[in-house]
N, CA, C and O atoms as a GROMACS GRO file, in nm:
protein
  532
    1UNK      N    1  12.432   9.942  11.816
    1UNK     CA    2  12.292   9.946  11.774
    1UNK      C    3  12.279  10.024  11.644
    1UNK      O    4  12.349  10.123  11.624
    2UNK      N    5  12.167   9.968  11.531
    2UNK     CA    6  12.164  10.058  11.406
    2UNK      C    7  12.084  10.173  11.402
    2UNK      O    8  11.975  10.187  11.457
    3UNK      N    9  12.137  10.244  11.342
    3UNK     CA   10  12.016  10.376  11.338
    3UNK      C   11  11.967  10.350  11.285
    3UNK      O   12  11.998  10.264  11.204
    4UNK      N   13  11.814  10.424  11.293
    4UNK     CA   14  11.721  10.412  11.248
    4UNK      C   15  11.719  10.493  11.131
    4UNK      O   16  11.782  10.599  11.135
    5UNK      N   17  11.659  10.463  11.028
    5UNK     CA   18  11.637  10.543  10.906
    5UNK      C   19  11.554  10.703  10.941
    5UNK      O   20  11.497  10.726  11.048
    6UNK      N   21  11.561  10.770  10.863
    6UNK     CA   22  11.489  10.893  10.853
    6UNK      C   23  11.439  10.940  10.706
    6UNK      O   24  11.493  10.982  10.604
    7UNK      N   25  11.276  10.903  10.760
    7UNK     CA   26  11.219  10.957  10.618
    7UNK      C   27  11.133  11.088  10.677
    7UNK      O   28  11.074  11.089  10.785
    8UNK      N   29  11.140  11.208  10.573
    8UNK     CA   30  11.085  11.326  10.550
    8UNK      C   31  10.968  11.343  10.464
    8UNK      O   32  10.993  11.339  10.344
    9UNK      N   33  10.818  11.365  10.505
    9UNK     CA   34  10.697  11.387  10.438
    9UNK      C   35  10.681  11.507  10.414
    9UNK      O   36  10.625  11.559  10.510
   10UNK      N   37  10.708  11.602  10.308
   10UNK     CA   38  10.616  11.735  10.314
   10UNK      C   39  10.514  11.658  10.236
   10UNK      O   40  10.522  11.576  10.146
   11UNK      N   41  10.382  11.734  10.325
   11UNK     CA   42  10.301  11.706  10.246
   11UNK      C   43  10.198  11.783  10.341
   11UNK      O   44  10.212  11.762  10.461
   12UNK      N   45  10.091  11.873  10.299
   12UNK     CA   46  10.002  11.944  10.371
   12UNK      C   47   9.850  11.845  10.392
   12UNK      O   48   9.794  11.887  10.494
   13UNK      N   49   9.797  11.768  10.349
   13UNK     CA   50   9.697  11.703  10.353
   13UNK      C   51   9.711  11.566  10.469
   13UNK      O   52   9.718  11.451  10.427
   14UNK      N   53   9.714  11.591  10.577
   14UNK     CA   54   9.690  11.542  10.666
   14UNK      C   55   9.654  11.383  10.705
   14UNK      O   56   9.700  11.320  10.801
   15UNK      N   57   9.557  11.335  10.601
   15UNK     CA   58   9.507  11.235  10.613
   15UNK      C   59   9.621  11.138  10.522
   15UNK      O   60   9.636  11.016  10.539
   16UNK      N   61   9.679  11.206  10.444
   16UNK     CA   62   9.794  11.143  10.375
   16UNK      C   63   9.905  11.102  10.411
   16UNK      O   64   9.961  11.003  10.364
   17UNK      N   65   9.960  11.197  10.523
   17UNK     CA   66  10.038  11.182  10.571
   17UNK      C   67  10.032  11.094  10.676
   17UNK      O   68  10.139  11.046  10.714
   18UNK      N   69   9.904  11.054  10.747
   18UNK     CA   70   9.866  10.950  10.833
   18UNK      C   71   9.910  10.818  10.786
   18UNK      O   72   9.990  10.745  10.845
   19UNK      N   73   9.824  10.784  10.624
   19UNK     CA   74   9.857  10.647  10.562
   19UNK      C   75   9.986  10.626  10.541
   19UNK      O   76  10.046  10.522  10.568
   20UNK      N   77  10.036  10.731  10.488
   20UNK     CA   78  10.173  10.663  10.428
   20UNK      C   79  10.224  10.667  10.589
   20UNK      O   80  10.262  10.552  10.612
   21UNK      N   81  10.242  10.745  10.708
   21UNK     CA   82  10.331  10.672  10.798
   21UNK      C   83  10.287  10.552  10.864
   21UNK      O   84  10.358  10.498  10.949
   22UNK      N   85  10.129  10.488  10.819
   22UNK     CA   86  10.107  10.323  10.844
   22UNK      C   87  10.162  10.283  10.816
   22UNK      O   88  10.220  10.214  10.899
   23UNK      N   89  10.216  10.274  10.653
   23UNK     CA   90  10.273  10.193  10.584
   23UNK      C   91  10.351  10.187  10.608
   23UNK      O   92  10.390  10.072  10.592
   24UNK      N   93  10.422  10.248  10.646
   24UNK     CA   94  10.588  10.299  10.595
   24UNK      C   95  10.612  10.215  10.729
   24UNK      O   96  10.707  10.137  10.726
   25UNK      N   97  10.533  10.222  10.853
   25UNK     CA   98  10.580  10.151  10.966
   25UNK      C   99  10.560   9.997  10.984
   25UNK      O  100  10.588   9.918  11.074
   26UNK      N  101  10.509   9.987  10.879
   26UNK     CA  102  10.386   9.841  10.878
   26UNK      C  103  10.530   9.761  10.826
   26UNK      O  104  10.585   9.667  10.882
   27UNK      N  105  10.577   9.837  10.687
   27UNK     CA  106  10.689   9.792  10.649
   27UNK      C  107  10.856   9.780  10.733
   27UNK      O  108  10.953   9.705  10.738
   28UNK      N  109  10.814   9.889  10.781
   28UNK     CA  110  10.929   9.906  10.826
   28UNK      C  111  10.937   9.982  11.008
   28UNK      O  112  10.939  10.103  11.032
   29UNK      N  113  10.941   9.890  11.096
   29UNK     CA  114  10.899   9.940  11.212
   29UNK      C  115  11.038  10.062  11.294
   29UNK      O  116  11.011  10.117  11.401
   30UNK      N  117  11.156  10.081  11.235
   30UNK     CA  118  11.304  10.139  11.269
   30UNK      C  119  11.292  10.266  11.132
   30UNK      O  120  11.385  10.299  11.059
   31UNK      N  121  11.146  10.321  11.127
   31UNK     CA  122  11.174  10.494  11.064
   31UNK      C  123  11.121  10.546  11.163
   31UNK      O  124  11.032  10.523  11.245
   32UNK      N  125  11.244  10.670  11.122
   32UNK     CA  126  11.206  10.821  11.248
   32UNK      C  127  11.117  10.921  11.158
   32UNK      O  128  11.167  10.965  11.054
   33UNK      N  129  11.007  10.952  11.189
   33UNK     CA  130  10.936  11.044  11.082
   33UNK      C  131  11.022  11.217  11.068
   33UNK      O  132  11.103  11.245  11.157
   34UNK      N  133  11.003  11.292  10.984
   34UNK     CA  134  10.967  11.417  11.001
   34UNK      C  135  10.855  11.478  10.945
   34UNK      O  136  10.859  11.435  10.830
   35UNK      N  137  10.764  11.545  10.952
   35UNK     CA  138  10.652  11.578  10.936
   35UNK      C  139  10.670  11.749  10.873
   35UNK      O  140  10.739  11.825  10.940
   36UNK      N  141  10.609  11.800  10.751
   36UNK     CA  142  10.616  11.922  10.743
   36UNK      C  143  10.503  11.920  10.632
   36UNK      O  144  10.491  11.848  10.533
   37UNK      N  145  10.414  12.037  10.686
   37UNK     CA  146  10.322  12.061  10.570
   37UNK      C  147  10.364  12.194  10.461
   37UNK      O  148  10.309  12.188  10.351
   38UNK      N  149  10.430  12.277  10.479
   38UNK     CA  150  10.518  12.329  10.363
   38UNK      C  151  10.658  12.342  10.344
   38UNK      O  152  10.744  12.332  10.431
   39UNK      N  153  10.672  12.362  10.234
   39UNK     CA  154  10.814  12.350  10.176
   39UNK      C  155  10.912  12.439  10.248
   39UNK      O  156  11.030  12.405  10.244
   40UNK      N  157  10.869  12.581  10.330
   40UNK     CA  158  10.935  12.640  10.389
   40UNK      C  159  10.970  12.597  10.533
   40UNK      O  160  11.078  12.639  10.575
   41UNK      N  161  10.895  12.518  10.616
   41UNK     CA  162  10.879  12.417  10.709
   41UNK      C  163  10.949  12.319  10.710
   41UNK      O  164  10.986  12.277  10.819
   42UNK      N  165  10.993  12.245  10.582
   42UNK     CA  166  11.004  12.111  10.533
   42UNK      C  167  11.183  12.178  10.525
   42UNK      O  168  11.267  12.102  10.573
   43UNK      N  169  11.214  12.262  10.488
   43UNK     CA  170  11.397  12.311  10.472
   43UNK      C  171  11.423  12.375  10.640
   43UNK      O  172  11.532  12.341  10.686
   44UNK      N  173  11.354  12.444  10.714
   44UNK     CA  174  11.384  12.441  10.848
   44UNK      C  175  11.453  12.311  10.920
   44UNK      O  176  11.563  12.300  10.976
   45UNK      N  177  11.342  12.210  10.898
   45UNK     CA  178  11.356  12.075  10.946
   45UNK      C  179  11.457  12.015  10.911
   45UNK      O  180  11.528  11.966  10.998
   46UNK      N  181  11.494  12.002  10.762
   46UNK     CA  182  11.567  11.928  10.696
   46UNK      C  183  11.725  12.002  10.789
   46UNK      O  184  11.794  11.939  10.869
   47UNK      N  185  11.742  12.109  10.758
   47UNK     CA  186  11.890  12.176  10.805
   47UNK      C  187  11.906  12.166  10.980
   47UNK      O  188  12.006  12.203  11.042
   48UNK      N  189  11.768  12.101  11.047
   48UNK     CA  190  11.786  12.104  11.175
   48UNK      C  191  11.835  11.970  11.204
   48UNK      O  192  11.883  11.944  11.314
   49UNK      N  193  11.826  11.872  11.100
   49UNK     CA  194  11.836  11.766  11.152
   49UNK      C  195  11.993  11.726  11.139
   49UNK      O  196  12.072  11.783  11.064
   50UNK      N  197  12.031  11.591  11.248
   50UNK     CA  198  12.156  11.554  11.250
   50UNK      C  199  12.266  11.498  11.165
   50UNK      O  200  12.388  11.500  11.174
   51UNK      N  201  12.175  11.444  11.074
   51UNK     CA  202  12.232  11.337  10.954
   51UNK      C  203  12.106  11.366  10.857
   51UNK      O  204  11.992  11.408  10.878
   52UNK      N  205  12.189  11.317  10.719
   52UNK     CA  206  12.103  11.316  10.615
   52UNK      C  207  11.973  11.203  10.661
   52UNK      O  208  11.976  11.099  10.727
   53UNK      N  209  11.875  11.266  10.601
   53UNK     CA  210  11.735  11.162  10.568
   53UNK      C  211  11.784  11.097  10.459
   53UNK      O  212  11.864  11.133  10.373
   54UNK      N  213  11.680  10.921  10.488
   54UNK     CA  214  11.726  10.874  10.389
   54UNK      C  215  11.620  10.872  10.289
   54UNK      O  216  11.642  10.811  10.185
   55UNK      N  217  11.506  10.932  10.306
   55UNK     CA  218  11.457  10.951  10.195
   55UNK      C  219  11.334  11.079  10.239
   55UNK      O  220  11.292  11.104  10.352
   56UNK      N  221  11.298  11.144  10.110
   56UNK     CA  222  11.222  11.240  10.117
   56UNK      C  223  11.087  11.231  10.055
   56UNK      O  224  11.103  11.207   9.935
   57UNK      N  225  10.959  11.240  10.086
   57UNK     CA  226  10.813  11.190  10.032
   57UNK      C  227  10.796  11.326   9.969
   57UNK      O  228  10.844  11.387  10.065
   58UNK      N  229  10.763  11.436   9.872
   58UNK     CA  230  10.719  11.566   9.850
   58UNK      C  231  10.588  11.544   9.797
   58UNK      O  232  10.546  11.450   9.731
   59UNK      N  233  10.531  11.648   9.838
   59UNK     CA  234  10.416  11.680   9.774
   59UNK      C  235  10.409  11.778   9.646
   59UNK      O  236  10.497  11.863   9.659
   60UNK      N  237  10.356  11.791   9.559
   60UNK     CA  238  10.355  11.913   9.479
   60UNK      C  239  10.262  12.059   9.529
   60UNK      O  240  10.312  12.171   9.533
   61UNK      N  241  10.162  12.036   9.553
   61UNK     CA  242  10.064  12.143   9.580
   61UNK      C  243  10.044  12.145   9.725
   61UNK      O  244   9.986  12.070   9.803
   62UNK      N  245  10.124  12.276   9.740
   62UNK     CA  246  10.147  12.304   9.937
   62UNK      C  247  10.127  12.458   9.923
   62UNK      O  248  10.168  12.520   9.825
   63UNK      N  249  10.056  12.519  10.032
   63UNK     CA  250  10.067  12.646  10.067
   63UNK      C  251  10.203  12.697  10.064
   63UNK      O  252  10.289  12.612  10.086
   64UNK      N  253  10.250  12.832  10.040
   64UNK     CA  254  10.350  12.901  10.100
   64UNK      C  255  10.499  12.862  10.010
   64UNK      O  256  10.581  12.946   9.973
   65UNK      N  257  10.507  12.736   9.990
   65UNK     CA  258  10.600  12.696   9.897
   65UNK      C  259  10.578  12.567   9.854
   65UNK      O  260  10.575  12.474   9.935
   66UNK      N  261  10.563  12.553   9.753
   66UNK     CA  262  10.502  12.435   9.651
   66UNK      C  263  10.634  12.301   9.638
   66UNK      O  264  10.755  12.321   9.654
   67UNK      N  265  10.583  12.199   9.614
   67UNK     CA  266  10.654  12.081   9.600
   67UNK      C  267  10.823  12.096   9.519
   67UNK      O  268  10.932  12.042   9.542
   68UNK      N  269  10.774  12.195   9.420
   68UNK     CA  270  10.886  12.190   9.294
   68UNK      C  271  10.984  12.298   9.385
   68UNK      O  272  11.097  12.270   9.425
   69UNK      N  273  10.917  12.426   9.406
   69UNK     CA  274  11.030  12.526   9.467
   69UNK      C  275  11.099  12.452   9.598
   69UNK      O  276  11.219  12.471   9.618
   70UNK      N  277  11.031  12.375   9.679
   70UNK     CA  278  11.111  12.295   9.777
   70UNK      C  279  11.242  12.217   9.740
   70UNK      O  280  11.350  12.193   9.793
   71UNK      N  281  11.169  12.187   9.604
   71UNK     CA  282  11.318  12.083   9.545
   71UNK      C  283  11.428  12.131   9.516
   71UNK      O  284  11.546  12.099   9.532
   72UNK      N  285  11.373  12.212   9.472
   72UNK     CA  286  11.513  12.323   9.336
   72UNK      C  287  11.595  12.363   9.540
   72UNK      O  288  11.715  12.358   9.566
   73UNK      N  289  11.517  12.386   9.610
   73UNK     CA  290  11.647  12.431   9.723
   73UNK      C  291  11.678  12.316   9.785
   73UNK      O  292  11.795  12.306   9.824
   74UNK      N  293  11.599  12.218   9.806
   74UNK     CA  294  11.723  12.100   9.830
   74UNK      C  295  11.835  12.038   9.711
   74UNK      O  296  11.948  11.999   9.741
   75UNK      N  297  11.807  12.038   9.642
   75UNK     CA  298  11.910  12.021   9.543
   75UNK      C  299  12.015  12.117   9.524
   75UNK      O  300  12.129  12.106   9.478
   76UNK      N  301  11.959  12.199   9.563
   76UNK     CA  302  12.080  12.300   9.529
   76UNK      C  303  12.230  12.261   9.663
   76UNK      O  304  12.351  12.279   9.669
   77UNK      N  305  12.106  12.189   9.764
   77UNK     CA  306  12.274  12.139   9.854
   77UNK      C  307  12.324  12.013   9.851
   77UNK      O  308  12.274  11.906   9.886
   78UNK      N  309  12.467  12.050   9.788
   78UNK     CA  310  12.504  11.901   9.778
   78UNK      C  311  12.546  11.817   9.844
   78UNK      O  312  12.631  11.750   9.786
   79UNK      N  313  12.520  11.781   9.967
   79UNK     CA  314  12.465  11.701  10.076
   79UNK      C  315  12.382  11.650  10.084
   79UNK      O  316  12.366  11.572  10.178
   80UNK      N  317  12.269  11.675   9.968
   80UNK     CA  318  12.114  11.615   9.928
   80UNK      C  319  12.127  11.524   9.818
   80UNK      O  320  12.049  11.441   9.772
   81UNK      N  321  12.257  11.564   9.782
   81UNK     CA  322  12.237  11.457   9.625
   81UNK      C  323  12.254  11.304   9.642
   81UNK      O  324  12.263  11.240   9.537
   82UNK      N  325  12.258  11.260   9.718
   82UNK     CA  326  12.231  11.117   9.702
   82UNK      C  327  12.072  11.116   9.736
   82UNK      O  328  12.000  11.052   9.660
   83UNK      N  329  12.008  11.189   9.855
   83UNK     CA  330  11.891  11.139   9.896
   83UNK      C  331  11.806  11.095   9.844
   83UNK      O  332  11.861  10.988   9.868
   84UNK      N  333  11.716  11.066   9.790
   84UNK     CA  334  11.597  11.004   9.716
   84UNK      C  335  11.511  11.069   9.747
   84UNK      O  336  11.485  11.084   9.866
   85UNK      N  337  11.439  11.128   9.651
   85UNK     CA  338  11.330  11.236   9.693
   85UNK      C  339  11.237  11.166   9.575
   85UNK      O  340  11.275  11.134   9.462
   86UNK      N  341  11.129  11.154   9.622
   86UNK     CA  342  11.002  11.111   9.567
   86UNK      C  343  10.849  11.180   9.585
   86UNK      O  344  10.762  11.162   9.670
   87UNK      N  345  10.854  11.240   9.503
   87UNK     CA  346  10.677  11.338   9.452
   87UNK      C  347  10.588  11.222   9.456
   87UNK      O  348  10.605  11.118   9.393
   88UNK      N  349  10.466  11.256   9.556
   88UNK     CA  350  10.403  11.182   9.622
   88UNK      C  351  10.242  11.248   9.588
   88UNK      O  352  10.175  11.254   9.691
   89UNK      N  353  10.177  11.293   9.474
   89UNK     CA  354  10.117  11.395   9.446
   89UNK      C  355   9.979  11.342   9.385
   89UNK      O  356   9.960  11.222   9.369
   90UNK      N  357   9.905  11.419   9.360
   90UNK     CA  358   9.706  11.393   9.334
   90UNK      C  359   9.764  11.470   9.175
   90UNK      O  360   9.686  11.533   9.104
   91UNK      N  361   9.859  11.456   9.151
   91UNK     CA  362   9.906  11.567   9.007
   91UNK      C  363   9.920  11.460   8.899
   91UNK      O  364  10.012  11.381   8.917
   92UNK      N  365   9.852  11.447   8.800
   92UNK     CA  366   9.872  11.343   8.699
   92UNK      C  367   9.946  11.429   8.572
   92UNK      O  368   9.952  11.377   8.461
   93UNK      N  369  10.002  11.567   8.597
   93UNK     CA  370  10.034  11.652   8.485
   93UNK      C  371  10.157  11.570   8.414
   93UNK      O  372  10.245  11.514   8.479
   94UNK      N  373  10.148  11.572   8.264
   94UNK     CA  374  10.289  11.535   8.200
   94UNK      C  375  10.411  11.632   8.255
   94UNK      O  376  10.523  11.591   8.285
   95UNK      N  377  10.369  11.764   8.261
   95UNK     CA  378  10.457  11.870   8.265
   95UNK      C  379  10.554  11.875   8.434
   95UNK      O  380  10.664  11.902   8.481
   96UNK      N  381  10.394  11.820   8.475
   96UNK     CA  382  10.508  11.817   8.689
   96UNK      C  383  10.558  11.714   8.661
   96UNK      O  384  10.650  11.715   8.742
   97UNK      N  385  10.573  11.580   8.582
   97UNK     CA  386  10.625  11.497   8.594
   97UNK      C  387  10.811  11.538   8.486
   97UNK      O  388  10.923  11.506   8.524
   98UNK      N  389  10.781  11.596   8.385
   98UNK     CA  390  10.873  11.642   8.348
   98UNK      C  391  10.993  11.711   8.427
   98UNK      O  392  11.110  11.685   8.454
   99UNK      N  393  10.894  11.821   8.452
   99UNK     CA  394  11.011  11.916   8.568
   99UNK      C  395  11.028  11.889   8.714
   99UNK      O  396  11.098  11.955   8.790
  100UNK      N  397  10.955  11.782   8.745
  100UNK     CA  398  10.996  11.711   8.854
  100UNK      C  399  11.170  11.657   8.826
  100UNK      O  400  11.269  11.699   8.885
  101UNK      N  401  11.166  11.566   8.729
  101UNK     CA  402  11.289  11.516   8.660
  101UNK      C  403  11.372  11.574   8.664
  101UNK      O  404  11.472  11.542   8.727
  102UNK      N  405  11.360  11.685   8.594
  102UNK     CA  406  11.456  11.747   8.537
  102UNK      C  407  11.519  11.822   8.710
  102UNK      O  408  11.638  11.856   8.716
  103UNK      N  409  11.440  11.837   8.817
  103UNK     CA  410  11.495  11.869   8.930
  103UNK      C  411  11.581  11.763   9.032
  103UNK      O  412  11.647  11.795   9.131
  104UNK      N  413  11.552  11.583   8.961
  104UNK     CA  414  11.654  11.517   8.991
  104UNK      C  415  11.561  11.467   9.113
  104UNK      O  416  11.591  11.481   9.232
  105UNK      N  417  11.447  11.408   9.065
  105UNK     CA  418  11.388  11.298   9.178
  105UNK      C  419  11.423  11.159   9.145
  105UNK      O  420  11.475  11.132   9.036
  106UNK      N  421  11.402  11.086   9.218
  106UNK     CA  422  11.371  10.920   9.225
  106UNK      C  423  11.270  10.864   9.187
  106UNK      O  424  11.274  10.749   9.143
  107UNK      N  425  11.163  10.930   9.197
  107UNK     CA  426  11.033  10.850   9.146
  107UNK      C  427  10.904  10.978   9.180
  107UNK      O  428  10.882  11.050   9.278
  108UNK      N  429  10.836  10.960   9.048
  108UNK     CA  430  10.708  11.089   9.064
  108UNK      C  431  10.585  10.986   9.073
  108UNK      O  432  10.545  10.917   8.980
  109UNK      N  433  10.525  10.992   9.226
  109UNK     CA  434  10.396  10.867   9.211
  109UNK      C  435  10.265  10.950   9.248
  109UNK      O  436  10.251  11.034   9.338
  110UNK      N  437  10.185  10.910   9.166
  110UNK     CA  438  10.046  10.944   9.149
  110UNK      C  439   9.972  10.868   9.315
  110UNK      O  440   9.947  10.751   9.348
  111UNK      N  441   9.962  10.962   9.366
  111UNK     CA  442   9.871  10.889   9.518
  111UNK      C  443   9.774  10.851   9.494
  111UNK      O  444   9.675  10.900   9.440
  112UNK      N  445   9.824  10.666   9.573
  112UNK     CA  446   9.716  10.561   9.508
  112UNK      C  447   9.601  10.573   9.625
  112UNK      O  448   9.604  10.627   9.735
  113UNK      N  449   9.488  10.492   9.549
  113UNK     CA  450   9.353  10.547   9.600
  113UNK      C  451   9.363  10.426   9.732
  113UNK      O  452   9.311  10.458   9.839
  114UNK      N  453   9.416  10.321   9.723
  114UNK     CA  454   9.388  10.216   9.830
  114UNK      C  455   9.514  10.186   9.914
  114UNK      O  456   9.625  10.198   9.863
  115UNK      N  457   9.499  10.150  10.030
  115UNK     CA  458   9.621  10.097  10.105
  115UNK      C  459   9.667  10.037  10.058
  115UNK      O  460   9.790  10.045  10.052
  116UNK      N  461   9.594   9.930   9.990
  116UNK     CA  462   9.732   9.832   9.942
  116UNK      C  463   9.810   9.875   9.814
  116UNK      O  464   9.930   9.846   9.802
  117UNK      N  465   9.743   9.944   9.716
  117UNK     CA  466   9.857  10.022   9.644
  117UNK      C  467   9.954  10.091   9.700
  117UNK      O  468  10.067  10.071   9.656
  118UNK      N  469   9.940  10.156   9.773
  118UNK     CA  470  10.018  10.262   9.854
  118UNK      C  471  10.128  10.174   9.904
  118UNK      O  472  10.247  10.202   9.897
  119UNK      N  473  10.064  10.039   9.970
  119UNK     CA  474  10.161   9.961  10.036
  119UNK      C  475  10.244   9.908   9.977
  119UNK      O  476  10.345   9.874  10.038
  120UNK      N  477  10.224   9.872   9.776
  120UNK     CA  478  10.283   9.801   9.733
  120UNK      C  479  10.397   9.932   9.654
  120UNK      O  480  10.517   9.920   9.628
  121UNK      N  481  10.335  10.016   9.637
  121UNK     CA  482  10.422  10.159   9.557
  121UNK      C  483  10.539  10.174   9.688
  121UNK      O  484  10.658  10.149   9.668
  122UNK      N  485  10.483  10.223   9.834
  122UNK     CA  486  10.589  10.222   9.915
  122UNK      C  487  10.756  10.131   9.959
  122UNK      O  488  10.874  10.160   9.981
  123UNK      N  489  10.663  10.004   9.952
  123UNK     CA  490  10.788   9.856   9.946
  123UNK      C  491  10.876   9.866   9.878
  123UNK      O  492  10.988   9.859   9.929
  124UNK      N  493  10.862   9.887   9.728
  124UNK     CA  494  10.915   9.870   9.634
  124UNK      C  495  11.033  10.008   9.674
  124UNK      O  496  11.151   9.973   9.671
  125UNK      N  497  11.011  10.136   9.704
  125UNK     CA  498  11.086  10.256   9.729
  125UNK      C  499  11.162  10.261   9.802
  125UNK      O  500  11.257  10.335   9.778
  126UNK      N  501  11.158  10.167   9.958
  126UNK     CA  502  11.227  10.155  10.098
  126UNK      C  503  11.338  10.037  10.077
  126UNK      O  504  11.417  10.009  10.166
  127UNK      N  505  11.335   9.966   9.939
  127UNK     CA  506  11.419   9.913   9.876
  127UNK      C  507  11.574   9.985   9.850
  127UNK      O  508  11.688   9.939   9.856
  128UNK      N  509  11.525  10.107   9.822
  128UNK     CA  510  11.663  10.184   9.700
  128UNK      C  511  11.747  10.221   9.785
  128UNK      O  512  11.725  10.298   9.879
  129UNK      N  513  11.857  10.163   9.756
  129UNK     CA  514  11.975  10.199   9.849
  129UNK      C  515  11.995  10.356   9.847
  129UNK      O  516  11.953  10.430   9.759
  130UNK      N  517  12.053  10.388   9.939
  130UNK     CA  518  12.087  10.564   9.921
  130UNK      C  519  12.236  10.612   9.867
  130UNK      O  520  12.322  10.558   9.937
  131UNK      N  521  12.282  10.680   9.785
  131UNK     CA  522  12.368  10.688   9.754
  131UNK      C  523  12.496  10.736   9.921
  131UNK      O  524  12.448  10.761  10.032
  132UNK      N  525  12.617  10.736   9.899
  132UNK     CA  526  12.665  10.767   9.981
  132UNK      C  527  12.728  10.883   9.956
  132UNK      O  528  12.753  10.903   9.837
  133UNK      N  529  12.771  10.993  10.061
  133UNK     CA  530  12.810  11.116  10.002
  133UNK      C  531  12.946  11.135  10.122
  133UNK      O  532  13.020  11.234  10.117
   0.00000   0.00000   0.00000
């Protein structure tokens, strides 16, 4: 039998995290969620779990530890470097999109206002193969 994928949401806004796991199931009915509303929450989880996630949703603006400081410590393990981590954020800044980069994401997306954007931004992401490590 195949395993099921594992995607990881930090993200503190609640109602967000609702849509995208519609979608994400609508698309894809074999993901295991993890759920964390901060970044210090979101590295508990991550090191508890069995196998790498195959992909990571971040938020930028979280209580307690923010989108970017979450990254810089998953990256720092290299057991993360294939994963696909994607900033999922209400942040239209040039600058978070910069140093997002430069921390080695997959994609920085502006959270779309309608389901079906969301649905069509998500599809396109559950595409990308994961690197192997």
């Amino acid at each position: 039998m195949k395993k099921n994928k594992t995607l990881i949401i930090i993200d503190d806004d609640e109602e967000d995290v609702m849509m995208l796991c519609d979608v994400v199931r609508e698309l894809d009915n074999n993901i295991d969620f993890v759920i964390a509303n901060n970044g210090e929450d979101a590295l508990e989880k991550i090191q508890a779990l069995q196998s790498l996630p195959d992909f990571i949703f971040l938020d930028l603006n979280m209580p307690r530890m923010n989108g970017k400081q979450c990254l810089k410590e998953i990256r720092k393990n290299d057991n993360y470097s294939g994963v696909p981590v994607i900033i999922y954020t209400t942040s239209s800044s040039e600058r978070d999109k910069v140093e997002s980069a430069e921390l080695g994401i997959s994609h920085f997306i502006i959270k779309p206002n309608t389901y079906q954007e969301i649905f069509t931004v998500v599809e396109s992401i559950l595409q990308i193969p994961r690197a192997s490590k």
